[in-house]
PDB file with SEQRES, HELIX, SHEET and CRYST1 records, atoms N, CA, C and O in Angstrom:
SEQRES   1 A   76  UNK UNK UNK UNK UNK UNK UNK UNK UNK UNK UNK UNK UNK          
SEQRES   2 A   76  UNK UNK UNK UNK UNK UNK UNK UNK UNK UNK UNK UNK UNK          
SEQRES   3 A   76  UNK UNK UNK UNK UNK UNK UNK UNK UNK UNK UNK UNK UNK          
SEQRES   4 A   76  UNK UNK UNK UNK UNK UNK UNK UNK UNK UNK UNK UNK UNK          
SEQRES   5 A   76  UNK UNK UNK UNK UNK UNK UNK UNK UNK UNK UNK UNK UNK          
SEQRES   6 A   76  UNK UNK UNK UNK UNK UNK UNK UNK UNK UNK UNK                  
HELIX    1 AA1 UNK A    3  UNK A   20  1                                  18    
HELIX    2 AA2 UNK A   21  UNK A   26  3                                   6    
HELIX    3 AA3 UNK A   36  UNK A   38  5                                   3    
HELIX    4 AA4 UNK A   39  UNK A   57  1                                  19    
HELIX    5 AA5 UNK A   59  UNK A   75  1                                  17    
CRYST1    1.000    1.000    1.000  90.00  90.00  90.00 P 1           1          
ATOM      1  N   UNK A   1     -21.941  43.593 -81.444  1.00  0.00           N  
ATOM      2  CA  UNK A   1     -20.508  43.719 -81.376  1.00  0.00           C  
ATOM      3  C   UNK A   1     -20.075  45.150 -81.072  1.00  0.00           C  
ATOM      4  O   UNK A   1     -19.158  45.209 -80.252  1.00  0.00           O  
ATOM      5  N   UNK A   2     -20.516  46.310 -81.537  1.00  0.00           N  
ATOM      6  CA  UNK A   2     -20.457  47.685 -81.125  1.00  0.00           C  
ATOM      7  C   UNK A   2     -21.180  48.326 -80.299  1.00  0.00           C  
ATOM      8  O   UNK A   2     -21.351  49.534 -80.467  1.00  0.00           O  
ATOM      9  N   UNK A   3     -21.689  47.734 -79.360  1.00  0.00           N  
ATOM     10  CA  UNK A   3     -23.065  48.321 -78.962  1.00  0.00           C  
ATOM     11  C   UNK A   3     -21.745  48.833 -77.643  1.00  0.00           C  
ATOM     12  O   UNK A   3     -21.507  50.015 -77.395  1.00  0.00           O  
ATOM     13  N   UNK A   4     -21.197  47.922 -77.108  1.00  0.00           N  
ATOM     14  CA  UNK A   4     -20.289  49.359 -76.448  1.00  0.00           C  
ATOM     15  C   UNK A   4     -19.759  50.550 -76.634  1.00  0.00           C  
ATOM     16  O   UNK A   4     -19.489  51.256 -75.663  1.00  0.00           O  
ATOM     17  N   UNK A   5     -19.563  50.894 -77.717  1.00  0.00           N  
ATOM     18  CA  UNK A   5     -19.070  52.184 -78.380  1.00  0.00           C  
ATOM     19  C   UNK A   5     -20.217  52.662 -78.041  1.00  0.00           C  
ATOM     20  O   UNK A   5     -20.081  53.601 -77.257  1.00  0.00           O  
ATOM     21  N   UNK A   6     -21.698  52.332 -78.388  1.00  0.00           N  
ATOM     22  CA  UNK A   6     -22.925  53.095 -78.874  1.00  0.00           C  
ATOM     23  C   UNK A   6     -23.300  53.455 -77.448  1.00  0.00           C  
ATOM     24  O   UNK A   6     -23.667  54.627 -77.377  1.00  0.00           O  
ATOM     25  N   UNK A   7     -23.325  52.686 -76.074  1.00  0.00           N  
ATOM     26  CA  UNK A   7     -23.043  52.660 -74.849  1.00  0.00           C  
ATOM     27  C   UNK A   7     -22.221  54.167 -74.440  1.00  0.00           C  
ATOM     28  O   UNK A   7     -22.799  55.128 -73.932  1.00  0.00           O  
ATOM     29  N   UNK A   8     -21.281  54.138 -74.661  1.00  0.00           N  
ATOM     30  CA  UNK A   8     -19.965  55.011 -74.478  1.00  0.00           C  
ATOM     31  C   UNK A   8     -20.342  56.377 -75.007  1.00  0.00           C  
ATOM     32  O   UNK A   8     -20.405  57.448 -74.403  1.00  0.00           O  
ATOM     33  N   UNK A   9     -20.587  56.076 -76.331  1.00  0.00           N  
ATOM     34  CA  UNK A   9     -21.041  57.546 -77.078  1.00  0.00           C  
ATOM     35  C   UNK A   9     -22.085  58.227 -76.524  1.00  0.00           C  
ATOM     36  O   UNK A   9     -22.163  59.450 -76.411  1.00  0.00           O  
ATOM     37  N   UNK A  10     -23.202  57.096 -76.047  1.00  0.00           N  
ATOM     38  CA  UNK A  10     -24.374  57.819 -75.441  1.00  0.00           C  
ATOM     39  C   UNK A  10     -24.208  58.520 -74.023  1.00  0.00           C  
ATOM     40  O   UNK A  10     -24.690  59.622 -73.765  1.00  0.00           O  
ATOM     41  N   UNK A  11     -23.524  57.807 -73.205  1.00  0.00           N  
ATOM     42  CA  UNK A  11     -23.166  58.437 -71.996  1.00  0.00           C  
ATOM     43  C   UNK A  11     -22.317  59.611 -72.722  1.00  0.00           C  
ATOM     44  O   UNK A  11     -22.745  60.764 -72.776  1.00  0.00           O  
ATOM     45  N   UNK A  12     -21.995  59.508 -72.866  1.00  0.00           N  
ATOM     46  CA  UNK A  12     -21.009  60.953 -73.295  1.00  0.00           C  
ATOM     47  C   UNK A  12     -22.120  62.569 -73.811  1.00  0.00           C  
ATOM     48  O   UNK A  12     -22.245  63.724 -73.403  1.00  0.00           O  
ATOM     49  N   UNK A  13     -22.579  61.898 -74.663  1.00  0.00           N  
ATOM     50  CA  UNK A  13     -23.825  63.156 -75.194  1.00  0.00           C  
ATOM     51  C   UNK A  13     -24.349  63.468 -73.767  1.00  0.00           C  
ATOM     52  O   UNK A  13     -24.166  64.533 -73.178  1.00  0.00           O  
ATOM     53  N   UNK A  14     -25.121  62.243 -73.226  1.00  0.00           N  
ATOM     54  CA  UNK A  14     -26.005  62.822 -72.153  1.00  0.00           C  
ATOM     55  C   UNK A  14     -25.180  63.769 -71.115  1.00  0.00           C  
ATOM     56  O   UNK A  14     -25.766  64.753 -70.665  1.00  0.00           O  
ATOM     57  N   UNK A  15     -23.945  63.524 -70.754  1.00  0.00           N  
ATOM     58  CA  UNK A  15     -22.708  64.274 -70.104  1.00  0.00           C  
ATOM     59  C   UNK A  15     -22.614  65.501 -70.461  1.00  0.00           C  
ATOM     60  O   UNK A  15     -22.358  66.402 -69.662  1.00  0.00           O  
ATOM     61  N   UNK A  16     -22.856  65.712 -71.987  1.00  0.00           N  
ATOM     62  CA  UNK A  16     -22.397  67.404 -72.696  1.00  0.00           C  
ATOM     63  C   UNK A  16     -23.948  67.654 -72.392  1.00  0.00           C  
ATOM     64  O   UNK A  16     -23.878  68.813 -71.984  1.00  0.00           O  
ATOM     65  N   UNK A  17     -24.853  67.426 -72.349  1.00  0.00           N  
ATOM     66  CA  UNK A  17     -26.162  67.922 -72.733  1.00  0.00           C  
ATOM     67  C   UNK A  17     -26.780  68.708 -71.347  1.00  0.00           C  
ATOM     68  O   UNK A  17     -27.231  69.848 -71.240  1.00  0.00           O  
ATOM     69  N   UNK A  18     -26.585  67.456 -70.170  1.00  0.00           N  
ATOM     70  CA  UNK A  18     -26.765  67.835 -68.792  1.00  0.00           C  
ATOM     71  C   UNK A  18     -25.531  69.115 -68.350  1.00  0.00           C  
ATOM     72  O   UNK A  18     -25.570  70.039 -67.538  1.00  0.00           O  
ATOM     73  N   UNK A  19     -24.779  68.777 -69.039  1.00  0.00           N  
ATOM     74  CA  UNK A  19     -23.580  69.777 -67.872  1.00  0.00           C  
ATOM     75  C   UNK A  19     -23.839  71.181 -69.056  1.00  0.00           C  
ATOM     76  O   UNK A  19     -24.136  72.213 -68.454  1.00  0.00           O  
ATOM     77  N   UNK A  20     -23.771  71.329 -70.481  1.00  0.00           N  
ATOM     78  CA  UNK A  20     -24.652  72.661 -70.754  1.00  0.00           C  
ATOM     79  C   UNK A  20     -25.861  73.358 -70.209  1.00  0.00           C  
ATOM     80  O   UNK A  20     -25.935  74.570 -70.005  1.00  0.00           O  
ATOM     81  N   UNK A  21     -26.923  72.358 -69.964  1.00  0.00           N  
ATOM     82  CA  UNK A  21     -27.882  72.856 -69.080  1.00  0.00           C  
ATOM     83  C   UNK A  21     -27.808  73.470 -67.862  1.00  0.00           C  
ATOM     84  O   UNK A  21     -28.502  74.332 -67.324  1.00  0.00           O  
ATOM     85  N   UNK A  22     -26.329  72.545 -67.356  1.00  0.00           N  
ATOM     86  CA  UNK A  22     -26.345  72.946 -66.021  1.00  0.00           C  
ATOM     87  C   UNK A  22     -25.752  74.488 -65.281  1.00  0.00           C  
ATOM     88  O   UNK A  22     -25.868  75.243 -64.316  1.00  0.00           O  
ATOM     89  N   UNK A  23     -25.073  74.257 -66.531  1.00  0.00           N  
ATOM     90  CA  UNK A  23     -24.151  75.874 -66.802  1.00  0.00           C  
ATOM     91  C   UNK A  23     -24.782  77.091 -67.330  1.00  0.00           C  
ATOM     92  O   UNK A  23     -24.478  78.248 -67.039  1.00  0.00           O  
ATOM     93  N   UNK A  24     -25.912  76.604 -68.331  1.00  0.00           N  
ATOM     94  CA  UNK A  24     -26.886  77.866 -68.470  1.00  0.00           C  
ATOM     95  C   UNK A  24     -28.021  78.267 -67.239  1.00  0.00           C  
ATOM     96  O   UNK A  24     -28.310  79.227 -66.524  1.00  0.00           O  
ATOM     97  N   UNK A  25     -28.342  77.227 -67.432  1.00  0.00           N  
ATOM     98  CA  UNK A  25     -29.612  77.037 -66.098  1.00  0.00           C  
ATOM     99  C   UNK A  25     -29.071  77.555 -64.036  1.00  0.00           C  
ATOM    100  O   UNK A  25     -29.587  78.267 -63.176  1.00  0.00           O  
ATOM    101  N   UNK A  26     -28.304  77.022 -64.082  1.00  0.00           N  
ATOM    102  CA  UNK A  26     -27.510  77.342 -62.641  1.00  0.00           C  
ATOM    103  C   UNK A  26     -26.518  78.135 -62.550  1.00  0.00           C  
ATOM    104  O   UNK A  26     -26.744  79.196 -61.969  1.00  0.00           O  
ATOM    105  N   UNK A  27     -25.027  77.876 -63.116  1.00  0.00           N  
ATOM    106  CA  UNK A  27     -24.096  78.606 -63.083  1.00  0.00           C  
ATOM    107  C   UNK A  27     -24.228  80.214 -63.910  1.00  0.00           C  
ATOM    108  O   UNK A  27     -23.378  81.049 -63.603  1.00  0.00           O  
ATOM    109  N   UNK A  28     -24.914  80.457 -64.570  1.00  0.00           N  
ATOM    110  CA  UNK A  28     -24.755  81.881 -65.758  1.00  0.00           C  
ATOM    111  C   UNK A  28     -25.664  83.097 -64.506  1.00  0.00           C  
ATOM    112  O   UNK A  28     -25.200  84.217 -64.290  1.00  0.00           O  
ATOM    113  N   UNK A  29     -26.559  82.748 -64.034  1.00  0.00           N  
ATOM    114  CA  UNK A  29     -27.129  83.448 -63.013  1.00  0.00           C  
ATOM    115  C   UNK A  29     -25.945  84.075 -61.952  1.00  0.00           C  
ATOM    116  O   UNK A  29     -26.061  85.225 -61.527  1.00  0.00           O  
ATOM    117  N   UNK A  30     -25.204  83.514 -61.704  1.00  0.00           N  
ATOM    118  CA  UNK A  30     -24.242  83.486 -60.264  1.00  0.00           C  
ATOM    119  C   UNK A  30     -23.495  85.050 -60.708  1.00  0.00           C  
ATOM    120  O   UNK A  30     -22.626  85.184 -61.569  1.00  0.00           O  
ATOM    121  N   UNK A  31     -24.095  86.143 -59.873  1.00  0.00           N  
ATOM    122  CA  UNK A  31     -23.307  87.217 -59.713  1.00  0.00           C  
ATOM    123  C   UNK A  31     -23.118  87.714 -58.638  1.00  0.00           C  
ATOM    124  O   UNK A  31     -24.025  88.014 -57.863  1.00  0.00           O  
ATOM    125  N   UNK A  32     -21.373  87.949 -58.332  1.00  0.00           N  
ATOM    126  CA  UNK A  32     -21.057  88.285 -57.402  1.00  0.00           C  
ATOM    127  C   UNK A  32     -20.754  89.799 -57.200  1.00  0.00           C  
ATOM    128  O   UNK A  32     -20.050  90.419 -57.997  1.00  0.00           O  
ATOM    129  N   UNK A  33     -21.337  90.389 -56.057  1.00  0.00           N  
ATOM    130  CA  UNK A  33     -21.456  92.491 -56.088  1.00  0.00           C  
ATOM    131  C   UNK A  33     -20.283  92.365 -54.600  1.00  0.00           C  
ATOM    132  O   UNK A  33     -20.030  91.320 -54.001  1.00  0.00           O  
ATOM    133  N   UNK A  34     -19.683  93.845 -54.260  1.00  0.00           N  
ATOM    134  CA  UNK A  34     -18.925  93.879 -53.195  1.00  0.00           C  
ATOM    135  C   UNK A  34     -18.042  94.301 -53.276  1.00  0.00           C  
ATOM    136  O   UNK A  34     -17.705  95.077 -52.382  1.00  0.00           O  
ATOM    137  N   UNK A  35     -17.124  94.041 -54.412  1.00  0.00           N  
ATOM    138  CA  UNK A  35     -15.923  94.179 -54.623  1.00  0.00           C  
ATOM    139  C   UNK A  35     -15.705  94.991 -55.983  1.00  0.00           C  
ATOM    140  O   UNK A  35     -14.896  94.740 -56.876  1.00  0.00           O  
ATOM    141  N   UNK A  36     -16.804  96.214 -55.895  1.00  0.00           N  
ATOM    142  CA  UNK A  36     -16.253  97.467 -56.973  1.00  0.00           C  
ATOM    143  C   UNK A  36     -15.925  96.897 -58.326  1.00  0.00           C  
ATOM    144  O   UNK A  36     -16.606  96.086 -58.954  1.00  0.00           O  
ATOM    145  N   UNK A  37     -14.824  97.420 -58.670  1.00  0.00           N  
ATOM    146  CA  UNK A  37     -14.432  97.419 -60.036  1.00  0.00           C  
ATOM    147  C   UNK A  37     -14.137  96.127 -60.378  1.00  0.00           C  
ATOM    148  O   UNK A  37     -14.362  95.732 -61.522  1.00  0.00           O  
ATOM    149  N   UNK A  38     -13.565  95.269 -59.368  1.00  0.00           N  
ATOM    150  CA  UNK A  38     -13.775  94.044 -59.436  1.00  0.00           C  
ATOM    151  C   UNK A  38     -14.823  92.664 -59.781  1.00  0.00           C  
ATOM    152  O   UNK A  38     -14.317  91.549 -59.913  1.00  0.00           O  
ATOM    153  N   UNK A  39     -15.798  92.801 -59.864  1.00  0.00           N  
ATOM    154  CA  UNK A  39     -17.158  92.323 -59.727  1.00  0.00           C  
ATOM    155  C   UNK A  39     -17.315  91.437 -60.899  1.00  0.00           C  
ATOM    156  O   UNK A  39     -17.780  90.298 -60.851  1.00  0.00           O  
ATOM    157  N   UNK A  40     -16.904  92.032 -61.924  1.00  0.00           N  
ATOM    158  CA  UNK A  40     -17.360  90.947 -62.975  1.00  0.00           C  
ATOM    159  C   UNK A  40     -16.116  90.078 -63.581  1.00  0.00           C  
ATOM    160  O   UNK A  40     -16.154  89.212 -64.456  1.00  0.00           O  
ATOM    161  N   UNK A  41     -14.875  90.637 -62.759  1.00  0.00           N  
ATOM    162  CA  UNK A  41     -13.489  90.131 -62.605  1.00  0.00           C  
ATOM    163  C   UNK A  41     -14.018  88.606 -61.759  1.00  0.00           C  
ATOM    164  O   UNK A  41     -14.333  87.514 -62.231  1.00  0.00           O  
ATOM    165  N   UNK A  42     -13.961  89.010 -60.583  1.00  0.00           N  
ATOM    166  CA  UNK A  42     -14.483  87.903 -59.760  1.00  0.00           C  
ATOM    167  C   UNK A  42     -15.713  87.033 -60.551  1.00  0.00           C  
ATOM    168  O   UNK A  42     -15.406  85.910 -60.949  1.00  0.00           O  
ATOM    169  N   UNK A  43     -16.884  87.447 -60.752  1.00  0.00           N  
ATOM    170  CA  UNK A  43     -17.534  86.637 -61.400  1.00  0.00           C  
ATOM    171  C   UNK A  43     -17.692  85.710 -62.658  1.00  0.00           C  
ATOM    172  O   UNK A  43     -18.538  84.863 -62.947  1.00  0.00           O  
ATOM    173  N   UNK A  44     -16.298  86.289 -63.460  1.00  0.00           N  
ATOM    174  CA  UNK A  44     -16.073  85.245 -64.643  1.00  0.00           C  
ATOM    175  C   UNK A  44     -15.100  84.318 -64.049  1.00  0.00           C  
ATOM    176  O   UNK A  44     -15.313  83.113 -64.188  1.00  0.00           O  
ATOM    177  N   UNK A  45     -14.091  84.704 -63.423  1.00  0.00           N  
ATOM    178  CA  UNK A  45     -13.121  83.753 -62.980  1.00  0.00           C  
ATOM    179  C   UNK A  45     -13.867  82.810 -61.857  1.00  0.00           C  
ATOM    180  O   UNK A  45     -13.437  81.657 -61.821  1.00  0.00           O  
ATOM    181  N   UNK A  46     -14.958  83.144 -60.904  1.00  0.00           N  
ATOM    182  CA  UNK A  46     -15.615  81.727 -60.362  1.00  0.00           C  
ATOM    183  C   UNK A  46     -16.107  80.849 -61.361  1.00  0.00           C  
ATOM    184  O   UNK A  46     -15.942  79.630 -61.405  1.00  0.00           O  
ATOM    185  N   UNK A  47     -16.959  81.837 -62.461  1.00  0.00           N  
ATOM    186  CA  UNK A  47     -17.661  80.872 -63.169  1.00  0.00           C  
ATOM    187  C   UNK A  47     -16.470  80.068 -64.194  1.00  0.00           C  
ATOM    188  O   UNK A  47     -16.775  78.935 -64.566  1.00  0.00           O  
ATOM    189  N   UNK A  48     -15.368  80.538 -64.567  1.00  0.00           N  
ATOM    190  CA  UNK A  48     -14.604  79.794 -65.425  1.00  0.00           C  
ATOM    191  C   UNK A  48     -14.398  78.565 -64.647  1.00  0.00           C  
ATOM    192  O   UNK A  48     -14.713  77.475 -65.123  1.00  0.00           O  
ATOM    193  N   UNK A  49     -13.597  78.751 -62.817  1.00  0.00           N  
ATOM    194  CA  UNK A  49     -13.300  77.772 -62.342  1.00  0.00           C  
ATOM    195  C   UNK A  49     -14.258  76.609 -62.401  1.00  0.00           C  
ATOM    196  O   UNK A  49     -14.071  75.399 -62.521  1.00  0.00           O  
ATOM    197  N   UNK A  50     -15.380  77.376 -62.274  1.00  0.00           N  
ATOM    198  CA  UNK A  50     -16.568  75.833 -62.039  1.00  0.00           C  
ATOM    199  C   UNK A  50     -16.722  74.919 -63.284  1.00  0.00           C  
ATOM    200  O   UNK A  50     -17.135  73.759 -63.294  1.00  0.00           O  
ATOM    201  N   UNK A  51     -16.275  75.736 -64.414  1.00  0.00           N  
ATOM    202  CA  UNK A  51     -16.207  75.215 -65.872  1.00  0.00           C  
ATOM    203  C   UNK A  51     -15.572  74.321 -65.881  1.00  0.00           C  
ATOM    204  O   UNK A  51     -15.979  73.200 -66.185  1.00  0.00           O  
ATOM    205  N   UNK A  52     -14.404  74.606 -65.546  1.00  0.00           N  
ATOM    206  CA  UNK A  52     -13.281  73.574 -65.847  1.00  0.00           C  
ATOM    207  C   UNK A  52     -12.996  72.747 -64.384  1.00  0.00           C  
ATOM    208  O   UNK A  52     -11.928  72.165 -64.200  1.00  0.00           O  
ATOM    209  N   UNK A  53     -14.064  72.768 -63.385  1.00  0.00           N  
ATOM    210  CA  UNK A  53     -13.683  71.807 -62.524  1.00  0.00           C  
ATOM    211  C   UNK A  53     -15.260  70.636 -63.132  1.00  0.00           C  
ATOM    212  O   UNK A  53     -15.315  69.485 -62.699  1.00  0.00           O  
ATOM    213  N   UNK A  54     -15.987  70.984 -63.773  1.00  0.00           N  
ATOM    214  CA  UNK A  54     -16.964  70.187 -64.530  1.00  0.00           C  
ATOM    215  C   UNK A  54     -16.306  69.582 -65.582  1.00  0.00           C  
ATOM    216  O   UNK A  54     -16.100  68.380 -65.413  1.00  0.00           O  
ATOM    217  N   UNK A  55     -15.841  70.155 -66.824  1.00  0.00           N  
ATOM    218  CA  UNK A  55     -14.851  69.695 -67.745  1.00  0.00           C  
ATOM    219  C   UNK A  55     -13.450  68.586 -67.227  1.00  0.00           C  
ATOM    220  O   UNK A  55     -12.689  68.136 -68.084  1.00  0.00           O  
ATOM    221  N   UNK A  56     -13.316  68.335 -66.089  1.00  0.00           N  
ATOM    222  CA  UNK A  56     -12.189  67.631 -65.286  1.00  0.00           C  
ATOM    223  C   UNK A  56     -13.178  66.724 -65.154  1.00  0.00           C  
ATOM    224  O   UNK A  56     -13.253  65.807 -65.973  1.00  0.00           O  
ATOM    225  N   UNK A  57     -13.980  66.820 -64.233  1.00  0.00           N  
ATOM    226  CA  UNK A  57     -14.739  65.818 -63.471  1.00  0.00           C  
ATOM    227  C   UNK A  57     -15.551  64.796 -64.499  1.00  0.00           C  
ATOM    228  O   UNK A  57     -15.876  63.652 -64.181  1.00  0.00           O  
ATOM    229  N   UNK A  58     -15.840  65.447 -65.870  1.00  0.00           N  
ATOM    230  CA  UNK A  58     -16.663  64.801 -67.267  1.00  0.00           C  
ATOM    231  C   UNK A  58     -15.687  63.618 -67.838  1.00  0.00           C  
ATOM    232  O   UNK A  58     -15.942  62.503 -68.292  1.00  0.00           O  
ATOM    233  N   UNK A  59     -14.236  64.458 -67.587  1.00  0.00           N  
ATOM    234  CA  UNK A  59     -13.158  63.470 -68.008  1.00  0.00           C  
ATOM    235  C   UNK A  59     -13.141  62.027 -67.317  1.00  0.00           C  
ATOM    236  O   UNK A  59     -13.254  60.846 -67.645  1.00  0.00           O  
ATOM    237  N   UNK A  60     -12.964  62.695 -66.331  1.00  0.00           N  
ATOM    238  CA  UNK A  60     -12.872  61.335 -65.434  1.00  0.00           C  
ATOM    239  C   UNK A  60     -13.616  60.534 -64.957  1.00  0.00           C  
ATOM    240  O   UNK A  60     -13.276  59.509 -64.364  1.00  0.00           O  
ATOM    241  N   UNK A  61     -15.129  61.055 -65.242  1.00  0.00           N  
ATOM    242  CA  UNK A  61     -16.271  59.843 -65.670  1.00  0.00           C  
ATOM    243  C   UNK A  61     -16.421  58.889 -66.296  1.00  0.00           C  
ATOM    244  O   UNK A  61     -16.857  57.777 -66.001  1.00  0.00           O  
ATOM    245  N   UNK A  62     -15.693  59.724 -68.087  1.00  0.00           N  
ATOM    246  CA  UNK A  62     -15.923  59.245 -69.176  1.00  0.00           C  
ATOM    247  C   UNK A  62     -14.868  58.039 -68.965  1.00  0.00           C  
ATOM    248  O   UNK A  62     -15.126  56.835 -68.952  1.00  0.00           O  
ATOM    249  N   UNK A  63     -13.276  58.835 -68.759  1.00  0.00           N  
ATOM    250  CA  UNK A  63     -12.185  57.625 -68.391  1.00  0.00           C  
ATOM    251  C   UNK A  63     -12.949  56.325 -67.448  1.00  0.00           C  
ATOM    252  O   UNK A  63     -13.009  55.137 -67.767  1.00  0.00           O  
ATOM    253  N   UNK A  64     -13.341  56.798 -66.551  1.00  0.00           N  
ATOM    254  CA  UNK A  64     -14.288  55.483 -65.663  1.00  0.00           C  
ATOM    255  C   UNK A  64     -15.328  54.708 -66.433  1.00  0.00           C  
ATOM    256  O   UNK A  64     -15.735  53.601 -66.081  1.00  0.00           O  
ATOM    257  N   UNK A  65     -15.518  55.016 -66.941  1.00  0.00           N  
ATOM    258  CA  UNK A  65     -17.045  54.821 -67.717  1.00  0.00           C  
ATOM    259  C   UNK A  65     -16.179  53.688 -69.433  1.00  0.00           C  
ATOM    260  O   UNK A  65     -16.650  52.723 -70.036  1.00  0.00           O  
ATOM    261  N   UNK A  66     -15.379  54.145 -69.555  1.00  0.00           N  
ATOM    262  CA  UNK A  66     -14.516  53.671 -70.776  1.00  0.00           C  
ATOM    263  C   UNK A  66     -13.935  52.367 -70.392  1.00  0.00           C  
ATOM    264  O   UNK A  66     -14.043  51.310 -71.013  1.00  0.00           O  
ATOM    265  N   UNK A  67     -13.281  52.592 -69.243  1.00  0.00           N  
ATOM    266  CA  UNK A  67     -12.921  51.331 -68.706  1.00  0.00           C  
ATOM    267  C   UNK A  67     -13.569  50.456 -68.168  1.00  0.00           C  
ATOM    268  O   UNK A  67     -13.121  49.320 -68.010  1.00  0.00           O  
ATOM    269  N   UNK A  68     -14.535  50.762 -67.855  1.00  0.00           N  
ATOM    270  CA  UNK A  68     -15.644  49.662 -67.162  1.00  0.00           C  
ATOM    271  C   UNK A  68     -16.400  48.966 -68.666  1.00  0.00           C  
ATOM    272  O   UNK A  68     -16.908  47.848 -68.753  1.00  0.00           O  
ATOM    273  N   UNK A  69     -16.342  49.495 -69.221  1.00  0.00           N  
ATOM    274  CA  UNK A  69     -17.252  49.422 -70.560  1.00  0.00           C  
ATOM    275  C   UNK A  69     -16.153  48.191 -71.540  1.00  0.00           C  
ATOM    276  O   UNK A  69     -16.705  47.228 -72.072  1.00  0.00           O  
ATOM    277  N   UNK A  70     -14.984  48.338 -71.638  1.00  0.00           N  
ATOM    278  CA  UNK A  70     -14.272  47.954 -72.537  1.00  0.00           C  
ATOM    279  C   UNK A  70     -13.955  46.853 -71.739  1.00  0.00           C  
ATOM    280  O   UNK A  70     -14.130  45.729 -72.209  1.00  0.00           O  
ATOM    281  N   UNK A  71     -13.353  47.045 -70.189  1.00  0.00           N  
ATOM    282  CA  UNK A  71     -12.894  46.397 -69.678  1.00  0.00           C  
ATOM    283  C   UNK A  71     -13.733  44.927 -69.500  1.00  0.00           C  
ATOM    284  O   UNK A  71     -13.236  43.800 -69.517  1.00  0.00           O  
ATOM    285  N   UNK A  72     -14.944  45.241 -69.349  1.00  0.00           N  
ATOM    286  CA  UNK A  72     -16.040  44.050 -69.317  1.00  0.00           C  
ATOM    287  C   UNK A  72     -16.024  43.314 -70.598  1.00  0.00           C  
ATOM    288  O   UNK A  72     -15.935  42.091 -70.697  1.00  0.00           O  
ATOM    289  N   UNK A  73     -16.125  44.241 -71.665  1.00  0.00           N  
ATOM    290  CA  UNK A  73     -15.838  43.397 -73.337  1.00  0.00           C  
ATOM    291  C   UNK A  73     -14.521  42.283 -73.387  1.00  0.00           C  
ATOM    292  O   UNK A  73     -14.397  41.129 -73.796  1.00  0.00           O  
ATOM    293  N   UNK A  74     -13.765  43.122 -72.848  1.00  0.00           N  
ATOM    294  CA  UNK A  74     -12.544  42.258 -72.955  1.00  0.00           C  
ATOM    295  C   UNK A  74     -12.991  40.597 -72.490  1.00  0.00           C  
ATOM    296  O   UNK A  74     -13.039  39.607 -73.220  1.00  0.00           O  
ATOM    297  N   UNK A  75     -13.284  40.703 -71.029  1.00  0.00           N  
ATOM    298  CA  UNK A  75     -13.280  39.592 -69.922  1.00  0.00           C  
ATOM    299  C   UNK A  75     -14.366  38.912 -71.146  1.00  0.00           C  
ATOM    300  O   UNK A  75     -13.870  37.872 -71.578  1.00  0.00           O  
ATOM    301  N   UNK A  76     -15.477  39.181 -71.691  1.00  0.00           N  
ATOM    302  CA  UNK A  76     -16.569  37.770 -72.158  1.00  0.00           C  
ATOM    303  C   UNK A  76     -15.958  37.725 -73.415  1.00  0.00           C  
ATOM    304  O   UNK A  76     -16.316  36.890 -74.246  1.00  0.00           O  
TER     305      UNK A  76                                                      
END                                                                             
């Protein structure tokens, strides 16, 4: 009877677990040189953007992922 929640919850962990990795492992490396005094200006604000265009995109998995999940419970 709950195993959708348990479904839901699990996709969700694996979501935080992969996209931390992905942000230590790939994104924390990314430095941008060129632009002087600027440099680590520029390089937190790319890396913030990519943060929160991951944090958007997690949402709207999970929203997809919620509705497909519940939505199927409903119908049987």
């Amino acid at each position: 009877m709950s195993a959708p929640i348990y479904v839901y919850v699990s996709i969700m962990w694996i979501m935080i677990v992969a996209g931390g990795g992905l942000l230590v492992t790939i994104i924390s490396p990314i430095h941008i040189h060129g632009f002087g005094k600027f440099d680590e200006f520029l390089d937190s604000g790319v890396k913030a953007a990519i943060a929160v265009t991951l944090v958007v995109l997690w949402i709207f998995i999970m929203s997809k992922a919620k509705n497909w999940i519940f939505h199927k419970r409903i119908r049987n």
